[in-house]
Residue frames relative to the residue before (quaternion, step in Angstrom):
aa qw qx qy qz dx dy dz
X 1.0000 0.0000 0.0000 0.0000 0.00 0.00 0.00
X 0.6300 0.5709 -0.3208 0.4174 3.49 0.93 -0.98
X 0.7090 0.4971 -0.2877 0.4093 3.61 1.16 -0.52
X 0.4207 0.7505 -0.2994 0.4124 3.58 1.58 -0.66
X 0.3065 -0.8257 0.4638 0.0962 3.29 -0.71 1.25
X 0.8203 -0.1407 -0.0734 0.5495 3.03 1.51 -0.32
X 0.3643 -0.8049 0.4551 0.1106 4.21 -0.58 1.07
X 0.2518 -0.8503 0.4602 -0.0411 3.40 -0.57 1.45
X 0.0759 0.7700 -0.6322 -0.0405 3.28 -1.23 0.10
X 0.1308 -0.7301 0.6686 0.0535 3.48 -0.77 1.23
X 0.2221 -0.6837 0.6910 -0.0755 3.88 -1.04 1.36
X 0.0201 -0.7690 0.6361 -0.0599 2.70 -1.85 0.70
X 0.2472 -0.7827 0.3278 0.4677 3.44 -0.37 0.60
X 0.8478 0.0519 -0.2621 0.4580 3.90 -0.12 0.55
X 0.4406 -0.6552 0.5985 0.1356 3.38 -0.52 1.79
X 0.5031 0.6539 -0.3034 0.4767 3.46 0.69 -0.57
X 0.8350 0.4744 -0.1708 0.2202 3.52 -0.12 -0.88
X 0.1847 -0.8069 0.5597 0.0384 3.60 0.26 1.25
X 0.6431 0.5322 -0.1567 0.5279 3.64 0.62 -0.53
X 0.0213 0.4620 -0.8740 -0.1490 4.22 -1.07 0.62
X 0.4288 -0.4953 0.7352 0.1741 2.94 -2.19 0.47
X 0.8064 0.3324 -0.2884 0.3949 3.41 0.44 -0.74
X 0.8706 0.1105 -0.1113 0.4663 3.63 1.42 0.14
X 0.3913 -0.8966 0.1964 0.0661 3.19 -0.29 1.89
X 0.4048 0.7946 -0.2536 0.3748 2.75 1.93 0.46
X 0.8943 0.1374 0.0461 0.4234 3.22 1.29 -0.44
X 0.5825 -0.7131 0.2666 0.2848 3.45 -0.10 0.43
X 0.7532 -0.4931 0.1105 0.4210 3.47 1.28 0.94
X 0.7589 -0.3087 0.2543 0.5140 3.47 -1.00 -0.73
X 0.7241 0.4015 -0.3875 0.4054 3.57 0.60 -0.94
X 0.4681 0.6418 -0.3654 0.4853 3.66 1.18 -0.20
X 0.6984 0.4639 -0.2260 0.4959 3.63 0.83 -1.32
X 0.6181 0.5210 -0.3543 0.4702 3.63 1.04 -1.17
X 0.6195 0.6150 -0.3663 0.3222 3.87 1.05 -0.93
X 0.7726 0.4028 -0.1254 0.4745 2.86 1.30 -1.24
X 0.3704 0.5433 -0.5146 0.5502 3.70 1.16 0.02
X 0.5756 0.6818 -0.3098 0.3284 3.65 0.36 -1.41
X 0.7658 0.5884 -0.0543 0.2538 3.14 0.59 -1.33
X 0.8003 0.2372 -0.1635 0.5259 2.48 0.93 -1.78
X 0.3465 0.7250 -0.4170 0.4248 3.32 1.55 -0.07
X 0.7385 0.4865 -0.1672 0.4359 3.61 0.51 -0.65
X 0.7212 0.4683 -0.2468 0.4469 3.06 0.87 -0.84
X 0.5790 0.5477 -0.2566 0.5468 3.52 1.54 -0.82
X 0.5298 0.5964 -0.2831 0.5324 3.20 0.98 -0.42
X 0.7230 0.5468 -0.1401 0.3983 3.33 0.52 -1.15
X 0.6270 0.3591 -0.1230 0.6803 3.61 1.33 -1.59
X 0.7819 0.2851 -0.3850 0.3989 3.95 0.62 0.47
X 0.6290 -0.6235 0.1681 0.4329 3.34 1.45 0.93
X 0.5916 0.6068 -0.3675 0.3829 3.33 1.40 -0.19
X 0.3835 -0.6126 0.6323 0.2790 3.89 -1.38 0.66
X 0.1891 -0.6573 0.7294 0.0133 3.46 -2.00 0.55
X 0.0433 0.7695 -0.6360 0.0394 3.55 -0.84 0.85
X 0.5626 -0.4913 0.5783 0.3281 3.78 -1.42 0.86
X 0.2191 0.5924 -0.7597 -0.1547 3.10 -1.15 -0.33
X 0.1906 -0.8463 0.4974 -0.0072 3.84 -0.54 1.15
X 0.4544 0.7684 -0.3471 0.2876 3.20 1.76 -0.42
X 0.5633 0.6112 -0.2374 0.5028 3.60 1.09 -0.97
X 0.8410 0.1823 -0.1781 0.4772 3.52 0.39 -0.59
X 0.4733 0.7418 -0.3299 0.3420 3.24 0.93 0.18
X 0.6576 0.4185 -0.0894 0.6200 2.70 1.52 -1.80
X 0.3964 0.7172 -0.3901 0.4200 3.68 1.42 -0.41
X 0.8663 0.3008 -0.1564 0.3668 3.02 0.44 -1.68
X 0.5383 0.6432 -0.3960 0.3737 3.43 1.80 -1.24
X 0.7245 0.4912 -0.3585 0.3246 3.69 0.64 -0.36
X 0.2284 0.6750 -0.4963 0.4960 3.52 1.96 -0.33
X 0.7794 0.5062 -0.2290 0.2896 3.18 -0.24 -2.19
X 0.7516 0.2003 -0.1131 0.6183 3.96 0.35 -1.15
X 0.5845 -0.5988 0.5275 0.1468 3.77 0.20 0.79
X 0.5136 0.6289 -0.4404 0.3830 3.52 1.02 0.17
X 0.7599 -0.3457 0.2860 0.4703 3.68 -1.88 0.89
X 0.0839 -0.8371 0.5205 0.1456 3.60 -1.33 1.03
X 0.2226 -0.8139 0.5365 0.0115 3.14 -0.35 2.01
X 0.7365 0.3835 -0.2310 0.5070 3.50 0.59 -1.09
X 0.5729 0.3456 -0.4767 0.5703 3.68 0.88 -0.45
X 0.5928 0.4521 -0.4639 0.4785 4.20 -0.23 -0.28
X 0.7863 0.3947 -0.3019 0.3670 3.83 0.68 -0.52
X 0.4103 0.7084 -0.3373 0.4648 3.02 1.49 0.09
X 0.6520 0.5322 -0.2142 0.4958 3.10 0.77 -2.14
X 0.8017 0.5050 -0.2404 0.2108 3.32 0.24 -0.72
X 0.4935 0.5227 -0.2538 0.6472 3.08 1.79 -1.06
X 0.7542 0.4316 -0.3430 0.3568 3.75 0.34 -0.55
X 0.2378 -0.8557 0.4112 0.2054 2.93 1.36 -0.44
X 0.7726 0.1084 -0.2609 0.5686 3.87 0.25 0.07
X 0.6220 -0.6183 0.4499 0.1685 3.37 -1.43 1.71
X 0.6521 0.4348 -0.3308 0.5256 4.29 1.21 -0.24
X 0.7100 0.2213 -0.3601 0.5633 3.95 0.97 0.35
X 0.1500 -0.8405 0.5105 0.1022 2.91 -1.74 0.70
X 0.5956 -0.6792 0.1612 0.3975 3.40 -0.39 0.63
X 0.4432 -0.7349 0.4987 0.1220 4.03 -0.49 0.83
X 0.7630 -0.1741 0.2983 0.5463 3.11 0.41 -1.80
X 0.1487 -0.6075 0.7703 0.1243 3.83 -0.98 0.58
X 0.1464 0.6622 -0.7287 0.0951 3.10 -2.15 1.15
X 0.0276 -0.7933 0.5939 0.1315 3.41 -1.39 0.16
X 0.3503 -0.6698 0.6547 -0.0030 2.99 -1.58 1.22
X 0.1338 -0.7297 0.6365 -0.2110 3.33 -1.32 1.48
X 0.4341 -0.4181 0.7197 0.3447 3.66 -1.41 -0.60
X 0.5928 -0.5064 0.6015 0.1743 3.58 -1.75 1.36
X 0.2990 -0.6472 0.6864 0.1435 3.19 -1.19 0.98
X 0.7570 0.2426 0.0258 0.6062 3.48 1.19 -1.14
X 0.4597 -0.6483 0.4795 0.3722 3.54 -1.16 0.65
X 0.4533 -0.7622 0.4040 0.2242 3.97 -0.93 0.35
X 0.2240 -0.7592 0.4462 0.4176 4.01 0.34 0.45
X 0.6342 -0.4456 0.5083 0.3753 3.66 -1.42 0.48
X 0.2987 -0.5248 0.7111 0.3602 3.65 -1.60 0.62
X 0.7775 -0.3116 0.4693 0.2795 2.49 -1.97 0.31
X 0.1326 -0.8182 0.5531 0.0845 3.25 -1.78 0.18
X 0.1065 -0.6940 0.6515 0.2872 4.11 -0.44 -0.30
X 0.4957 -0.5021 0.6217 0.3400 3.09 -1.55 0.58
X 0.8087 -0.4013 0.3334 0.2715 2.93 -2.02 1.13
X 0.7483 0.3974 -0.3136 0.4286 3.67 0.82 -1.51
X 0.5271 0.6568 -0.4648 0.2733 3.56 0.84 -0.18
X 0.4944 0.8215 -0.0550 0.2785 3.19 1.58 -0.99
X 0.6570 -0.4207 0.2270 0.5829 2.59 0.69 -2.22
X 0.7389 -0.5874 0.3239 0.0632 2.71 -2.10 0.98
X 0.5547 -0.7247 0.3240 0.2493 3.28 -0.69 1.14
């Protein structure tokens, strides 16, 4: 963390929601956050800069939901988010490569698809 040039947080107002109401195209906010995610990353990516999850923060957010136990990490959330109508989704951070990354893999195009 100490190397991380800069810490994120993408919010939403109901983590919860599988479903937009106002558009049937898709599968709500945590869908939208996936894709925000993405393309977030990929720009990142074509501007030399690296992006990493760091999921640990909300996990433990939620794991305390789950066992009803004191909510530190969910209270640290709130806070970093600062307003009490968004909630946190996903924490990441984005920096400069210490190291170059190796390409994934690929199939060719015809592997794909079918005439």
């Amino acid at each position: 963390m100490q190397t991380a040039g800069v810490l994120g947080i993408i919010a939403v107002r109901d983590k919860r929601d599988k479903r937009d109401k106002r558009d049937k195209r898709d599968n709500g906010e945590r869908l939208r956050e996936d894709r925000l995610w993405q393309r977030m990353h990929l720009w990142a990516t074509t501007n030399g800069l690296a992006m990493q999850p760091l999921n640990q923060l909300t996990e433990m957010a939620d794991r305390e939901i789950v066992l009803a136990s004191t909510s530190r990490f969910g209270e640290a959330l709130r806070e970093l988010v600062g307003n009490p109508t968004w909630q946190a989704i996903m924490t990441f951070r984005v920096g400069y490569p210490t190291h170059e990354a190796l390409l994934s893999p690929r199939r060719a195009l015809s592997d794909v698809l079918t005439p």
